[in-house]
N, C-alpha and C positions, 0 to 999 in steps of 0.2 A: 693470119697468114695461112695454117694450115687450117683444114677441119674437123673437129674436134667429134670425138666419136666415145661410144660408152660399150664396157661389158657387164655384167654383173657376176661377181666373184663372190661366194661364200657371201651374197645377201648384199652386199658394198657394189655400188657402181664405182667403176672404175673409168675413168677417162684418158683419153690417149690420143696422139693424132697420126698419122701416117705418110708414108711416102713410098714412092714405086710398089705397090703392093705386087704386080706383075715376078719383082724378082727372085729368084730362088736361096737364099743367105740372108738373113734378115738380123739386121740390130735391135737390137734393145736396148734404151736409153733410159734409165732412172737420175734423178735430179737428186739434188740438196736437200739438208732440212730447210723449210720455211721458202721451200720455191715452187717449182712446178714444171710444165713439160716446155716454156716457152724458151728457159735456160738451153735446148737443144737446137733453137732454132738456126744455128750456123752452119750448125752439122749437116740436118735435114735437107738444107738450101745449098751443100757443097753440091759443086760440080764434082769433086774427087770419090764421093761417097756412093754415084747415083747407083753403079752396079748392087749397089744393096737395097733391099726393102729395110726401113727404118723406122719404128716403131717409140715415139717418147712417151712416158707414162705421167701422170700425175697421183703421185701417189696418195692412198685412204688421207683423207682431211686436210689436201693440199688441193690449191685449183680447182676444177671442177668434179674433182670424183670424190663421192660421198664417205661417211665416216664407218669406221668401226668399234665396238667395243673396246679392244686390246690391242693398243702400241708398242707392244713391246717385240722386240727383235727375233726373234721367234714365230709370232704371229705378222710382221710384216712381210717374213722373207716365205713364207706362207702361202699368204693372199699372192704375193706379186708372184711367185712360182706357179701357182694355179693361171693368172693372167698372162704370164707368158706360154704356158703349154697352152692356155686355149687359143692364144693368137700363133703359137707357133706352127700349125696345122703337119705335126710331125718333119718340119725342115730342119737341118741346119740354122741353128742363129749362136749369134755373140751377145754379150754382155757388157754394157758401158755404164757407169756410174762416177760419180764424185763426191767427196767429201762424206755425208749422210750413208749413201748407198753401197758405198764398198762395204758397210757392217752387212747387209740387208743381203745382196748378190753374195 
C-alpha cells in the first residue's frame, strides 16, 4: 500500500514508509514486538490524520529493516532516536507506539 523506504542508522537499515511528507507536524509510529510498520496502516490511510506527515517505522529485525547487534532497550531507543532526528528534519513531531514500544519511545 505504502512505499517502503530505507535510512541507515548506526550501520542498520532502517525501513519506514511514509505519508504527506509535504506536512509540517509529523508522527511517528513504532509497532509491536514480532510486527512491523504494516500494523500502522489505518492510521496512515485516515482521512482524520492527513494534516500530519506520518512516518511508521519497522524496527532493527522486524520487516524489512536490517539487524543489529544489541536488543536490548537501551540500544533500541537509541538507533530509533537517531531515526527519528534524521527523518525529523528539526520539525515538530509526535510519538505513537504500542505495547513493545512504549518501553523504546
Amino acid at each position: 500500500m505504502f512505499k517502503q523506504q530505507k535510512i541507515i542508522v548506526g550501520g542498520t537499515d532502517i525501513c519506514y514508509v511514509e505519508t504527506n511528507k509535504d506536512r509540517g507536524s509529523t508522527v511517528f509510529f513504532l509497532h509491536g514486538n514480532s510486527s512491523c510498520h504494516r500494523t500502522w496502516d489505518a492510521q496512515l490511510a485516515s482521512e482524520k490524520l492527513q494534516q500530519y506527515r506520518m512516518i511508521a517505522f519497522d524496527l532493527p529485525a522486524h520487516g524489512a529493516s536490517g539487524t543489529m547487534p544489541d536488543y536490548s532497550l537501551p540500544a533500541l531507543g537509541k538507533i530509533m532516536a537517531a531515526a527519528i532526528e534524521q527523518l525529523s528534519n528539526g520539525k515538530p513531531y509526535l510519538l505513537a507506539g504500542g505495547s513493545f514500544c512504549t518501553n523504546i519511545i
